[in-house]
N, C-alpha and C positions, 0 to 999 in steps of 0.2 A: 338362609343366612346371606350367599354372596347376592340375590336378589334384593336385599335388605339394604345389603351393603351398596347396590348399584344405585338404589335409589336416592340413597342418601348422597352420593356424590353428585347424581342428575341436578336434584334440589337446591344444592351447594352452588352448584354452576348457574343455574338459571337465577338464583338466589344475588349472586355476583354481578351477573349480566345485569341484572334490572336493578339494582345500586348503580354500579356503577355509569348505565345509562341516565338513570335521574340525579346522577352527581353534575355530566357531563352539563344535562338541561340546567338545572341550579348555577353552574360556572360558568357558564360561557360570557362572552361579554353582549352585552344589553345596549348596543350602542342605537342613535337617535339618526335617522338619515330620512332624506326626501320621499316624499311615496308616491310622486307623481312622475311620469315616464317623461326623460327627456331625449329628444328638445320637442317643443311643441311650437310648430311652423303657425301665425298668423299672418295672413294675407291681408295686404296691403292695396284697398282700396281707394279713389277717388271721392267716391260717393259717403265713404265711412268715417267719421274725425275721429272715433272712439271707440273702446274697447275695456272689459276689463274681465283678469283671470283669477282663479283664486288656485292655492295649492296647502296643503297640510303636511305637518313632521310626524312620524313614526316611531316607534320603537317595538320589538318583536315581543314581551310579554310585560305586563305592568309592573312598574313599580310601588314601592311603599310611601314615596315618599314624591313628592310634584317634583317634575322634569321641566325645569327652564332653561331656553336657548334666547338665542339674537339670531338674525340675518343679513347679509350686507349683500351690496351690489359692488362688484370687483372688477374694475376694467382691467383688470392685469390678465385675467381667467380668460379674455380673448385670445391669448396668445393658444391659451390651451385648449378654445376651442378647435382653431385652426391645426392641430395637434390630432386632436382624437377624430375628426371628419375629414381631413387631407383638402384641406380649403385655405387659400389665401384668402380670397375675396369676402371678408367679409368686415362688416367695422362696430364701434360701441354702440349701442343706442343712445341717444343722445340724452342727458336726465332732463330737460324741460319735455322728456313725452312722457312722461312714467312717473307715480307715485303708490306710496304703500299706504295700508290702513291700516300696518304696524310693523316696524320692525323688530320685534320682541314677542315670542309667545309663552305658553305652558301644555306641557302634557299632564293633567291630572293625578293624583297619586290613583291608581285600581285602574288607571286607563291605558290607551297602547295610541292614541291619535288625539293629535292638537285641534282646536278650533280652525275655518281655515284664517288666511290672510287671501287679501283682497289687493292685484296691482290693479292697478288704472292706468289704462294709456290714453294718452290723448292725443291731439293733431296730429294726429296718425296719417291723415291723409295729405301734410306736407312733407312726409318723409319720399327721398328720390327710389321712383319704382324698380329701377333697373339698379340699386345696391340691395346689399343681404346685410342688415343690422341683428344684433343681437344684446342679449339684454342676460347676465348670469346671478343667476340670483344663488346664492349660498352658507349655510348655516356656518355664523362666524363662533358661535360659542355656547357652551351647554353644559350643563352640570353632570354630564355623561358624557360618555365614548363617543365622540361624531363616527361613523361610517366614511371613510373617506369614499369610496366608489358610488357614492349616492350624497355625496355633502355637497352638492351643484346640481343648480337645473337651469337649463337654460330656453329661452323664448326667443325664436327667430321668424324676424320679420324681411318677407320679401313680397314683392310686386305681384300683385294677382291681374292675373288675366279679367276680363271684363265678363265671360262666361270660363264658371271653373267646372260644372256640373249639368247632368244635360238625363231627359229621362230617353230610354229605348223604349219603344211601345209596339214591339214585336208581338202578336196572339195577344193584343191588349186592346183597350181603347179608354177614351175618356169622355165621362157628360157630365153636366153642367145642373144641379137644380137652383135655378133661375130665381135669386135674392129680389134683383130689381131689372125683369125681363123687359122693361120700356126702354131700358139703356140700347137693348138691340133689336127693335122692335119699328117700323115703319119708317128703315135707314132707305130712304132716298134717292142719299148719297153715301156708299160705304166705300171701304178700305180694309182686307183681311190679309196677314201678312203670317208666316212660319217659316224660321230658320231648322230645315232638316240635312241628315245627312242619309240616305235611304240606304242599305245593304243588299238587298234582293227585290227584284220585282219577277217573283213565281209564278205567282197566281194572275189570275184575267183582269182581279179591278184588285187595288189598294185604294184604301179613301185615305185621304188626307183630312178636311172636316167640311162643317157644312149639314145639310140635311138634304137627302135622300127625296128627288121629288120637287123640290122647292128650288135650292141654291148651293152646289154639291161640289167641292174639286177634290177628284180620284184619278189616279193614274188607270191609266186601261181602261178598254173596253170592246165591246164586239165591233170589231172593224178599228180599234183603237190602238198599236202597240204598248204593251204593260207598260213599260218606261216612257210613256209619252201622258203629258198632265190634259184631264176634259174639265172643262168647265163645264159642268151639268145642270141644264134649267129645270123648268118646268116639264119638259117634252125635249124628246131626240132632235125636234125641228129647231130650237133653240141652243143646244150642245155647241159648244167650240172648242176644237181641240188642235193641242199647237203643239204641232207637227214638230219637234226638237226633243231630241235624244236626253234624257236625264240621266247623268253619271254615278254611278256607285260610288262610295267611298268618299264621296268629294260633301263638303258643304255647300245646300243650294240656298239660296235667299230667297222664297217666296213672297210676290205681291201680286195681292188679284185688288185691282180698284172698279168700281159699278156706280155709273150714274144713271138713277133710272126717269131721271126726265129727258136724258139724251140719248138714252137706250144706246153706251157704248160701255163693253168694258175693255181694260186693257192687264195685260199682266206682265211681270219685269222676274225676272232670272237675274240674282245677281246684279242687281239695279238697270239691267240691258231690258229694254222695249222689244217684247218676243209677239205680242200679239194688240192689234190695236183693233176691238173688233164688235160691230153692231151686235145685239143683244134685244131684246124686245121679254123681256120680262119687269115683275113691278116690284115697288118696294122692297126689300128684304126683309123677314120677319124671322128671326133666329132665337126668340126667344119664347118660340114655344113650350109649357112644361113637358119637363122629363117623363120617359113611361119607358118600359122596356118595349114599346112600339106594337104590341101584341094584340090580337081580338079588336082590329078595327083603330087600336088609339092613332094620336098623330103622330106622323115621325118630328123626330125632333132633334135637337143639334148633338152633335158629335164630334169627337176629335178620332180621329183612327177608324170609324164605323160608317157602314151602313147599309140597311137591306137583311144583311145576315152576320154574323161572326165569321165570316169565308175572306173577308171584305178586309181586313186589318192591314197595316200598315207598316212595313219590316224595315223601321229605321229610326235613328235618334232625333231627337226632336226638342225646339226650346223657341221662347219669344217667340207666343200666338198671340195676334192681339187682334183687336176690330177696331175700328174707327168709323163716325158718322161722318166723316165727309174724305172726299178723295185725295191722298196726299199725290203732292207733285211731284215729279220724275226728282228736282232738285232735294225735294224734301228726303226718296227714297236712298237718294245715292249720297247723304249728310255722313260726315264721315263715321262711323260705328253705327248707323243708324241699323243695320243687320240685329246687332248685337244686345244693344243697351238704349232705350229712351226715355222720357221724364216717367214716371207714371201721372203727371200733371198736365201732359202735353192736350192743346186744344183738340178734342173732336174722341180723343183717345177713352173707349166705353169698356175693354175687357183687355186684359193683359196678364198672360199667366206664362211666368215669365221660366216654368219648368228647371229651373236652378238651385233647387235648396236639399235637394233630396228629401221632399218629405213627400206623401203619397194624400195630404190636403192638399191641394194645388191650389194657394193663394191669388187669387184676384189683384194686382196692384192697380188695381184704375181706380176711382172714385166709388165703386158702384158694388163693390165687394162681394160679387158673383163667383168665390171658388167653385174651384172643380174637381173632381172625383175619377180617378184611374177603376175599372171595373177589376182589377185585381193589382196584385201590388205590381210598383213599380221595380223597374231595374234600372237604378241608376251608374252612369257612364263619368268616369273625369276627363278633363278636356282639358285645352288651353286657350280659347278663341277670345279675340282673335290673333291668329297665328303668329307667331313672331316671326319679321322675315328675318331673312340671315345677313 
């Protein structure tokens, strides 16, 4: 009996418990708030006039009946950005960059998410790089509970750097299978340039890129100091290596230029003339196809490789390009020329500009030869170039 009796009161309680938690779910309030995480920073580019984001409204389980709101743009809400992020510096967006593709939605009746909305910004790239504008976009009215903690979102636009993203190609490398392999093929006259910043030189050779044999720049080698850059020919009797310390940590500029009806090349650190030096090899032919180099194939070009996987290259790395003919000292030291150049620019045949984080490595020359990381990348955020103080 009192076991009878115990159960019945168990039942009784669990019985209550789980009423009254499916009252609470039934009551609560069902309010309609933003679902997209704020702020969401775009970077404000030169090169970029335009933009555009989309964002949707929420509500936490369906209703019976269609959920409609409005949206408005509030410059008052500025004040309370600088409020919630402990920022003066920062100002409206101005409304000739910005437009909606509605200001008015629906949530569905059986549904919990709106269609989205669509901003559009425009001449984007007239806004001043060095302000931080903001734009607050917020649900003005609804036929439900707004969420106040989530009725604002805001979009903050600031000046980006010219490099914002950069790959590491530590235990990594990158090749190339060759779209249209004539673009660097019987160059004459070339021009190979890499913005890196190396971290270690452990090992006897890091390659930089190039092919193995043919026309190769690796740091190190037998008789070589590891921090010190060879330009590698055909044969050791052709090798030049220049003799200057490469710094860790630091960002280096590389240009190696080759003319080979003059049999000279020269190479610039930093747009600075470190070696100006005879050369007696032919044409360059870099567009050999790809192979994993095995049972006799040809070697063939590389970014981070060559000879073995021993060979890799322990530092960040961006804007490789090649060029058919030799730029000028004034051309290399153009101001950002390191950093950013047309991808239209005369002579310019391969340009993977390593900035997007994605592990395609886009081609932006004419000639649309991506390139391929042999495992995934590790992408780096930067600021380059540096702002001074």
């Amino acid at each position: 009996m009192k076991l009878q009796k115990l159960y019945g009161i168990t039942l009784g309680l669990l019985t209550f418990i789980s009423t009254g938690c499916n009252d609470d779910m039934e009551n609560f309030s069902n309010n309609i708030f933003m679902s997209s995480v704020s702020p969401e920073n775009i970077l404000v580019k030169s090169n970029i006039e335009s933009d555009e984001r989309t964002f949707q409204l929420e509500i936490a389980k369906p209703e019976e009946s269609d959920i409609n709101f409005t949206i408005k743009v509030d410059p008052a809400l500025v004040s309370a950005y600088k409020d919630i992020y402990y920022t003066n510096d920062v100002e409206m967006l101005p409304e000739k960059h910005y437009s909606f593709s509605n200001m008015e939605g629906k949530i569905f009746a059986g549904s919990v998410i709106s269609a989205p909305i669509t901003v559009y910004f425009k001449e984007i790239n007239q806004l001043n790089i060095d302000k931080v504008y903001i734009l607050p976009v917020s649900i003005d009215n609804a036929n439900i509970g707004i969420l106040a903690s989530a009725q604002t979102f805001y979009y903050v636009f600031k000046g980006a750097s010219l490099i914002n993203k950069v790959a590491n190609i530590k235990e990594n490398n990158i090749y190339v299978e060759w779209k249209n392999p004539e673009a660097v093929n019987k160059l004459t006259m070339m021009t190979a340039e890499a913005l890196i910043r190396p971290h270690s030189f452990d090992h006897n050779i890091s390659t930089l890129m190039g092919i193995e044999g043919k026309f190769l720049f690796r740091f190190g080698d037998d008789g070589v100091p590891a921090n010190h850059l060879q330009i590698a020919g055909t044969s050791s009797a052709t090798n030049i290596h220049i003799n200057r310390d490469v710094p860790l940590e630091e960002w280096l500029h590389i240009v190696i230029t080759y003319d080979a009806e003059a049999k000279n090349l020269k190479a610039y650190y930093n747009g600075e003339l470190v070696t100006n030096s005879p050369m007696n090899i032919d044409a360059i032919n870099w567009g050999i196809p790809h192979s994993d180099e095995s049972n006799g194939k040809p070697r063939c070009f590389w970014i981070g490789y060559s000879y073995n996987n021993e060979r890799w290259l322990d530092a960040d790395i961006a804007e490789v390009r090649i060029w058919n003919r030799v730029l000028s000292e004034e051309e290399i030291n153009a101001k950002d020329h390191a950093y950013e150049v047309d991808p239209n620019s005369e002579g310019l045949v391969a340009y993977w500009k390593l900035n997007d984080g994605l592990d395609e490595i886009k081609d932006y020359s004419v000639n649309g030869n991506n390139a391929t990381p042999s495992s995934t990348l590790t992408w780096v955020d930067v600021a380059l170039p540096a702002k001074e103080d």
